[in-house]
C-alpha positions in Angstrom: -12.0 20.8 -18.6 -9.2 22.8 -17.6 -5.6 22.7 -17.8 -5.3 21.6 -13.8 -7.7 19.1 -13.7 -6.4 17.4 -17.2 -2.9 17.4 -15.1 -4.6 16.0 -11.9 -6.5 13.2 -14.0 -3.0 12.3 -15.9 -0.9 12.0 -12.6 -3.6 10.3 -10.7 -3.7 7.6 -13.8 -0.1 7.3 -13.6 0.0 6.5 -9.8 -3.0 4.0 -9.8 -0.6 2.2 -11.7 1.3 1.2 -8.6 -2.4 0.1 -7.6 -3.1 -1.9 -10.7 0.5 -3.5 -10.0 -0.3 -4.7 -5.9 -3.8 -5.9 -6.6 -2.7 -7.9 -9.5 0.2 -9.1 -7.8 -1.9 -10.8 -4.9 -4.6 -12.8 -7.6 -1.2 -14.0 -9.8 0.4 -14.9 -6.3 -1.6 -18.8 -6.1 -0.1 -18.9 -10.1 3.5 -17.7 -9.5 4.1 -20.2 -6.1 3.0 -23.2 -8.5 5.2 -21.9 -11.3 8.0 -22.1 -8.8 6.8 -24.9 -7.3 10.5 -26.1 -6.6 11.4 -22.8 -4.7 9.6 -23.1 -0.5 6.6 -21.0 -0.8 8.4 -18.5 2.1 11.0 -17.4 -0.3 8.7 -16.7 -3.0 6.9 -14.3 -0.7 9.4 -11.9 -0.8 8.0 -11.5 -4.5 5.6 -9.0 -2.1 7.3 -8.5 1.0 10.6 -7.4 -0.6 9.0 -4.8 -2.7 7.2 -3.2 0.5 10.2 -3.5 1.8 11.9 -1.4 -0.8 9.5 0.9 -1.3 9.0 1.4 2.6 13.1 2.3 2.6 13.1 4.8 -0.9 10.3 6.6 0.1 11.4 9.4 2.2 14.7 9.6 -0.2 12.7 9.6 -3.4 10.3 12.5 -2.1 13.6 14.4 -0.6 14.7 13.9 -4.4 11.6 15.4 -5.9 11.5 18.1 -3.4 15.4 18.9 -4.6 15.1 18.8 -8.6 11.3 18.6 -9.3 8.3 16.9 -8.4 7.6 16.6 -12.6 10.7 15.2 -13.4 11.2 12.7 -10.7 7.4 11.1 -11.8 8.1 11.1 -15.2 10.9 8.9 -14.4 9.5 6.7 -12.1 6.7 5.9 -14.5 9.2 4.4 -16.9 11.2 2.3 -14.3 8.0 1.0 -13.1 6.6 -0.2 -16.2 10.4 -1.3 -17.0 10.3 -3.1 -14.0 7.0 -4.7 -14.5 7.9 -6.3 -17.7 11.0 -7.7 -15.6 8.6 -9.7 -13.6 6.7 -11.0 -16.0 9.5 -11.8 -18.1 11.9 -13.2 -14.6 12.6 -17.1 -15.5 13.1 -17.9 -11.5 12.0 -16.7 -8.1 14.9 -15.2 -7.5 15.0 -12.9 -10.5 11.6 -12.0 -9.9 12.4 -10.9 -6.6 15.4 -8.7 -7.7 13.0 -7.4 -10.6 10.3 -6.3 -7.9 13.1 -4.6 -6.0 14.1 -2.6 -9.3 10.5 -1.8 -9.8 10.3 -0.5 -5.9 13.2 2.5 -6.8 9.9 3.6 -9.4 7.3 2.8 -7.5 8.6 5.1 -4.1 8.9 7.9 -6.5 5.9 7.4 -8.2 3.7 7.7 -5.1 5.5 10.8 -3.4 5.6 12.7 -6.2 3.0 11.9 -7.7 0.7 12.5 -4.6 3.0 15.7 -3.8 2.1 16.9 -7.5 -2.0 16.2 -6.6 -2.0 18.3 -4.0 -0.1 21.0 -5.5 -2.5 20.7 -8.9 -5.6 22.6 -7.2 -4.2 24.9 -4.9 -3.8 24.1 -0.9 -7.9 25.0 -0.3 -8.5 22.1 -2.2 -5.8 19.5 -1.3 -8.7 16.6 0.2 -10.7 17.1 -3.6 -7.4 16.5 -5.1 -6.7 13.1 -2.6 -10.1 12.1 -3.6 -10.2 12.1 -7.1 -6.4 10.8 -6.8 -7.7 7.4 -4.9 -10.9 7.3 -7.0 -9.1 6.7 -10.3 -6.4 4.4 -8.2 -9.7 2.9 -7.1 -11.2 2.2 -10.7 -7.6 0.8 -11.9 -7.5 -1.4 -8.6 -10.9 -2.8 -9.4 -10.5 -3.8 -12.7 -7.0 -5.5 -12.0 -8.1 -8.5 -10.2 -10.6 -9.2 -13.3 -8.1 -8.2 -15.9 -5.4 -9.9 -14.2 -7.4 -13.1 -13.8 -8.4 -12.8 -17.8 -4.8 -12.8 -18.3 -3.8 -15.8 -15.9 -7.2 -17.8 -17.3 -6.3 -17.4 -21.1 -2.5 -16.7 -21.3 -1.0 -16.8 -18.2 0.3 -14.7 -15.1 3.1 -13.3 -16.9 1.0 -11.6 -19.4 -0.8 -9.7 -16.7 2.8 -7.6 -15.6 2.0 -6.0 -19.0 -0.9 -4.0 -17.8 0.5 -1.0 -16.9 2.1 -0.6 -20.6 -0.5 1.3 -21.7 -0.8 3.3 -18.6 3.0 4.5 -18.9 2.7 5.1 -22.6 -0.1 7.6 -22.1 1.4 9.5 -19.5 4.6 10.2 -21.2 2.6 10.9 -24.2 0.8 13.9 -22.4 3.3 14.6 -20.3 3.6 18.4 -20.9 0.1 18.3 -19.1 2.3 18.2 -16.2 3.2 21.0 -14.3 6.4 21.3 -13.0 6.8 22.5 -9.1 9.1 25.1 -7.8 12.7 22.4 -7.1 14.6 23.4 -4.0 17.5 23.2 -4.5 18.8 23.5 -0.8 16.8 20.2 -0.3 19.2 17.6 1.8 18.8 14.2 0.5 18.5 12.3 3.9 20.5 10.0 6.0 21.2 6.9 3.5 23.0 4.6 6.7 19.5 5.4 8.1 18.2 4.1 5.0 19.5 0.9 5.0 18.7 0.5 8.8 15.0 1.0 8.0 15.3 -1.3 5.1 17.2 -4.1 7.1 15.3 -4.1 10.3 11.9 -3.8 8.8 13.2 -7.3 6.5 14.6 -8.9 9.6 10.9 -8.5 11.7 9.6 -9.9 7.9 11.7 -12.9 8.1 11.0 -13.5 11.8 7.4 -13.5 10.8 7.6 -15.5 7.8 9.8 -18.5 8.9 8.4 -18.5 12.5 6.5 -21.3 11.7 8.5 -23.0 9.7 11.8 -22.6 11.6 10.4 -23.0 15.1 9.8 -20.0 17.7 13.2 -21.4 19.9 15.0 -21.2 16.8 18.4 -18.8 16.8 17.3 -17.7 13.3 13.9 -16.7 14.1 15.2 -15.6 17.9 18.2 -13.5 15.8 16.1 -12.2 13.2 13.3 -10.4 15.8 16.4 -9.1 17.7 17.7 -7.5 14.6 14.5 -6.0 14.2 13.9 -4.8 17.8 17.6 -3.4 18.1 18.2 -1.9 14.4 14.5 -0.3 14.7 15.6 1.2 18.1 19.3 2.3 16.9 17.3 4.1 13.3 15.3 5.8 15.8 18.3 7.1 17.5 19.8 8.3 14.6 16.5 9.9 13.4 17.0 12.0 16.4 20.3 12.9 15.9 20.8 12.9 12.2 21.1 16.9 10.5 18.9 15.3 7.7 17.5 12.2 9.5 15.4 9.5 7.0 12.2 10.3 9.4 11.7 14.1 11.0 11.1 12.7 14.5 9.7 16.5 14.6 6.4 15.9 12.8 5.5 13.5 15.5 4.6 16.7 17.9 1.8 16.8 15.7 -1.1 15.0 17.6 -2.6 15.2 13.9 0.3 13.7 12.5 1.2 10.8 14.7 -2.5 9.7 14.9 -2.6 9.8 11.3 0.9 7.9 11.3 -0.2 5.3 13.6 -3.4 4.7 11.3 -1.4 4.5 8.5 0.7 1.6 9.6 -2.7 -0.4 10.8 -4.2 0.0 7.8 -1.5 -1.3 5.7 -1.3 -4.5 7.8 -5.0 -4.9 7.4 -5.1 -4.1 3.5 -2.4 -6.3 2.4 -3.4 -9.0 4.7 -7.0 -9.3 3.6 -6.1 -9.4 -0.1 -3.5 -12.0 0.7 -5.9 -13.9 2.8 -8.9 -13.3 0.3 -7.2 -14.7 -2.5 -6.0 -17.9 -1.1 -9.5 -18.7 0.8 -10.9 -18.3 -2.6 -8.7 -20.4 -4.2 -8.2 -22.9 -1.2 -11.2 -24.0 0.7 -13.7 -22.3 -1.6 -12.0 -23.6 -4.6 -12.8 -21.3 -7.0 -10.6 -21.0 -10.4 -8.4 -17.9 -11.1 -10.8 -16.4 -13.0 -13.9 -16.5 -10.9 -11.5 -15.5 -7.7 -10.5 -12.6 -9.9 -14.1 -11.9 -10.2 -15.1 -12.1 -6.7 -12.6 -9.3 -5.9 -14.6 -7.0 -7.8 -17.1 -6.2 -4.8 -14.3 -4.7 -2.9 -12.2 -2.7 -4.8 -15.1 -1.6 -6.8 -17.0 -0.3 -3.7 -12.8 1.3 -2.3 -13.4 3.2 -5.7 -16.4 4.6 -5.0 -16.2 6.0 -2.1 -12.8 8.4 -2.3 -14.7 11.2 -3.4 -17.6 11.0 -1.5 -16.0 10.9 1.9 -13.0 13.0 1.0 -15.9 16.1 1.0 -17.2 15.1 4.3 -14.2 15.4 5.5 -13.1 18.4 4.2 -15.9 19.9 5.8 -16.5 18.1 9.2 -12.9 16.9 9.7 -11.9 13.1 9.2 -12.1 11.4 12.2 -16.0 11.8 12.1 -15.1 9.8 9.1 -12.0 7.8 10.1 -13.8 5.9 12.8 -16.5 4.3 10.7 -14.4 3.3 8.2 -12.2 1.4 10.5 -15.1 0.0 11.7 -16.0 -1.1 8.5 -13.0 -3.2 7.8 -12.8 -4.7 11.1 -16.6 -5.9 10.5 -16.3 -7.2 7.5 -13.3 -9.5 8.6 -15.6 -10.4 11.7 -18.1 -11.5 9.4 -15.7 -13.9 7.3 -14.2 -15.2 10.6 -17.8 -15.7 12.2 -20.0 -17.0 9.0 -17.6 -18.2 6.2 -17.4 -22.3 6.3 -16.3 -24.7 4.0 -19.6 -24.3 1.8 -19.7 -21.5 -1.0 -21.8 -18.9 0.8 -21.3 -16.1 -1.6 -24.4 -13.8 -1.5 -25.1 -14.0 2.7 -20.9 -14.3 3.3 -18.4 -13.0 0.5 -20.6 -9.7 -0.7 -21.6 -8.2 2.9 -17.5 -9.5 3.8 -16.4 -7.5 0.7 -18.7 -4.6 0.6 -18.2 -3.7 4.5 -13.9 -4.2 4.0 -14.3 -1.9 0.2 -16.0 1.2 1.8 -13.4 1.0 4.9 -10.4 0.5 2.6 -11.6 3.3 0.0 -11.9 5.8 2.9 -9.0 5.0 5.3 -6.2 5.2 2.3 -7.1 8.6 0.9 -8.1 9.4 4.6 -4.3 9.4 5.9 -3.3 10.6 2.8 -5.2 14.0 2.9 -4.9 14.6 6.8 -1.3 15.2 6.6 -1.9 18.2 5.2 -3.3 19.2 8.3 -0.7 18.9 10.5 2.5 19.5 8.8 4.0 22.9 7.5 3.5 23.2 3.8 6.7 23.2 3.2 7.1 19.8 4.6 3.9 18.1 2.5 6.4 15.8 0.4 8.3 14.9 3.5 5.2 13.6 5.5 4.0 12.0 2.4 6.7 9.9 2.4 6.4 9.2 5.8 3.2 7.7 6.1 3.6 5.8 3.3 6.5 4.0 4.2 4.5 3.0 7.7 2.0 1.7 5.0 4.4 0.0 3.2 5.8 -1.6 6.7 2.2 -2.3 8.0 2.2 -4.0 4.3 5.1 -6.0 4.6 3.8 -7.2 8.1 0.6 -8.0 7.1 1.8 -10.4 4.1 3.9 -12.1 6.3 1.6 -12.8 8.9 -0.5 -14.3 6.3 2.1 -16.4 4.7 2.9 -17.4 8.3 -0.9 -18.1 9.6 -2.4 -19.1 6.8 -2.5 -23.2 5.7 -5.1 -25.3 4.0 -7.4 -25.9 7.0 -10.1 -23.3 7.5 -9.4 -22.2 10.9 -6.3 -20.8 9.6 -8.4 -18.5 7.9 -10.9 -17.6 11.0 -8.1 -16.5 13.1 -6.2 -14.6 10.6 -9.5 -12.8 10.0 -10.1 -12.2 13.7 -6.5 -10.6 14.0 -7.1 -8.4 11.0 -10.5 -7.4 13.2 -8.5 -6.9 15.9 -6.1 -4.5 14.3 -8.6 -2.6 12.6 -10.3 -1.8 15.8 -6.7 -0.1 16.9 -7.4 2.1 13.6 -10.2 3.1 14.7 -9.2 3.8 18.4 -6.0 5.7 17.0 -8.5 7.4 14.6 -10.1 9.7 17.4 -6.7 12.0 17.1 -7.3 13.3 13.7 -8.7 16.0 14.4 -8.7 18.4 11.9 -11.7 19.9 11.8 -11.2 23.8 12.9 -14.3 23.2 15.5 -12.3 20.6 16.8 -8.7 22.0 17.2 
C-alpha cells in the first residue's frame, strides 16, 4: 500500500471518531437523562444540541485556521482536544458540566472534520477527490456502526460513562503514525473570518434551538418562546447582512452563485435534520414503546449504520462517473421511505423483521450516500482554492439541520406512539425536500 493511501486510511480513522462520538452519544442519551434525572430533560438536550451548535459556529474559523498554518497541524490538534474532551464527558459529575465539556470537545471536533476532510481530498490528487470522500465515509461508516453496539456493551456492563472512552484508542494511534500525514502548502495570507459573525451564527442558530425545544413546554404565546424565534429570525437575517458586507465574512455569500453549490448547501442542511432526528427518534422508540434494553437497542442500530458503511464507496464511483444527482435523488428517497414505513407499519407490538430491518435498511443506504454525497460535490462547484472554505460551509448547515432536528425530537417526541408516527412523517417530509433540492447537483460534465 502506498504512502497516500496509508495517510488517507489514518486521517479518515481519525475523523470517524467524531462519528463514533455522535452515534454513541444518541444510544447513552435514554442513560444520561436518568442519571440526571433531577435536571428537566430540555436542558440536558443541550448535551447534543449545544455541541451542533458549537461545531456549526467553529467550522468555517477552524478550516480558515487550517488553511492559514496547515491542514496537518490543525488535525493533529484537534484529535487530542477531542479525545480530551470526550473523557470530560464521561468523567462530567452534572448536566451542566457535561454540557460545557461537549462544548470544549466541539473547538476539536470543527477542526477535526475540516481539516481532516480538506486533507482527504488533497491525499489523492484532485482527479480523485469522490474515491477519497468515499473511502473517508466508509471507515466513518464502519466506526459509526460498531458504536451503537460498543456503546451499548459499555452502558449494559459498566455504564454510559465508560463508553466516552472509545475514541482513546482512536487518538492514540493517530498521533502514533502521525508522520504518515502529509502536511499541505499553509497560506499564510489566509484571513481568519468575521468572529462578531461568529457569535451571531452561534447565538441565533441556539435561540431557533431553544424556541424549538421549550415550545412545548413553555407554551407557543409564551414571550420566551415568542422572543427566542425572534432572535433567531432577526440575528439570522442581520449575520446574513454582515456576510455580505464583511472583507472576510464567516460564510462567502459568493459560493452561493454556484447552482452546484447552493443545491448541494440546501441538501446538506435537510439531511442533517433528518440524520440527527431519526437517530434521536430511533433510540427512544426502542427504548420507549418497544421497550427494548440498552443493549438490544444498541443492537438494533446495527442495520443502519452498517448498511450507511457500505455503501460510501460504491456510490461515490457512480457518481464520479455519471454525476450525483442520478445518485442524490434515490438516496433521498431512501430515507424518506424508510421513515414512511415506521410512521405507516410500526405499532405498539415488536415487529422487527417486517418493520425495524426494511425501516433501517432503506434510511442506512440513504444516509451512507447523502453524507459523503454533499461532501464530494463541493468540489464541483467551488474554486480549488476555496475547497476548505466550502467544506466548512456545508457542514456547519449540517450541524444546524442537526441541531434542528434534535430539537424537534426532544419537542415532538413523548411516550405515546403517535408522537412517534408524526415525527417520522415530518422527517419523510423533509427528506422529500432533499430529494427535490437534489435535481441541482449537477455535476456531471454531460450535464453542465
Amino acid at each position: 500500500m502506498s504512502r497516500e493511501w496509508k495517510a488517507l486510511w489514518l486521517v479518515s480513522l481519525a475523523s470517524a471518531a467524531s462519528s463514533l462520538d455522535v452515534t454513541l452519544m444518541f444510544v447513552a442519551y435514554p442513560e444520561i437523562i436518568d442519571t440526571f434525572s433531577d435536571t428537566p430533560a430540555t436542558q440536558v438536550s443541550w448535551v447534543i444540541s449545544g455541541y451542533n451548535i458549537m461545531v456549526a459556529a467553529l467550522l468555517i474559523p477552524a478550516g480558515r485556521l487550517a488553511d492559514r498554518i496547515g491542514h496537518r497541524r490543525v488535525f493533529l490538534w484537534a484529535i487530542a482536544i477531542f479525545v480530551t474532551g470526550s473523557a470530560a464527558v464521561g468523567l462530567a459529575p452534572n448536566a451542566p458540566a457535561m454540557i460545557a465539556a461537549r462544548c470544549y470537545q466541539a473547538f476539536g471536533g470543527s477542526s477535526l472534520i475540516t481539516s481532516g476532510l480538506a486533507l482527504v481530498m488533497s491525499t489523492l490528487g484532485p482527479q480523485r477527490r469522490v474515491i477519497a470522500v468515499g473511502v473517508w465515509s466508509t471507515v466513518a461508516g464502519v466506526v459509526a456502526s460498531l458504536a451503537p453496539t460498543l456503546g451499548a456493551l459499555a452502558i449494559e456492563f459498566a455504564s454510559w460513562r465508560a463508553g466516552f472512552f472509545l475514541v482513546a484508542p482512536v487518538g492514540v494511534a493517530v498521533l502514533a503514525r502521525r508522520s504518515l500525514i502529509p502536511e499541505s502548502a499553509a497560506d499564510e495570507d489566509a484571513e481568519l473570518p468575521d468572529m462578531v459573525g461568529v457569535v451571531m451564527a452561534g447565538l441565533s442558530t441556539a435561540a431557533l434551538v431553544l424556541g424549538i425545544v421549550q415550545f412545548n413546554e413553555w407554551g407557543s404565546d409564551d414571550p420566551r418562546v415568542i422572543g427566542a424565534f425572534a432572535v433567531a429570525v432577526v440575528g439570522m437575517a442581520a449575520f446574513l447582512v454582515r456576510c455580505g458586507r464583511h472583507p472576510s465574512p464567516v460564510i462567502d455569500l459568493a459560493l452561493f452563485r454556484s447552482r452546484v453549490f447552493a443545491s448541494t448547501a440546501v441538501v446538506a442542511v435537510l439531511v442533517g435534520v433528518a440524520f440527527f432526528g431519526i437517530f434521536l427518534a430511533l433510540v427512544q422508540f426502542l427504548r420507549g414503546p418497544w421497550e427494548y434494553s440498552t443493549l438490544e437497542a444498541g443492537l438494533l442500530l446495527t442495520p443502519l449504520t452498517a448498511a450507511s458503511s457500505t455503501v460510501g464507496y460504491a456510490t461515490g464511483r457512480i457518481m464520479e462517473r455519471f454525476g450525483h444527482r442520478v445518485v442524490m435523488v434515490p438516496a433521498a428517497g431512501c430515507i424518506a421511505l424508510g421513515c414512511l414505513w415506521v410512521a405507516v407499519f410500526a405499532g405498539a407490538e415488536r415487529e422487527w423483521a417486517a418493520v425495524w430491518f426494511p425501516a433501517a435498511l432503506l434510511m442506512g443506504f440513504g444516509v451512507g450516500t447523502a453524507f459523503p454525497g454533499v461532501n464530494s460535490a463541493i468540489a464541483f462547484g467551488v474554486p480549488p482554492g476555496q475547497l476548505g472554505l466550502a467544506a466548512g460551509t456545508v457542514q456547519t448547515v449540517i450541524r444546524i439541520g442537526g441541531a434542528v432536528g434534535v430539537a424537534a425530537g426532544v419537542a415532538m417526541l413523548g411516550g405515546d406512539l403517535d408522537d412517534y408516527h408524526l415525527f417520522f412523517t415530518v422527517l419523510a417530509i423533509v427528506c422529500g425536500a432533499a430529494g427535490l433540492a437534489s435535481l441541482g447537483m449537477a455535476t456531471h460534465k454531460k450535464e453542465n
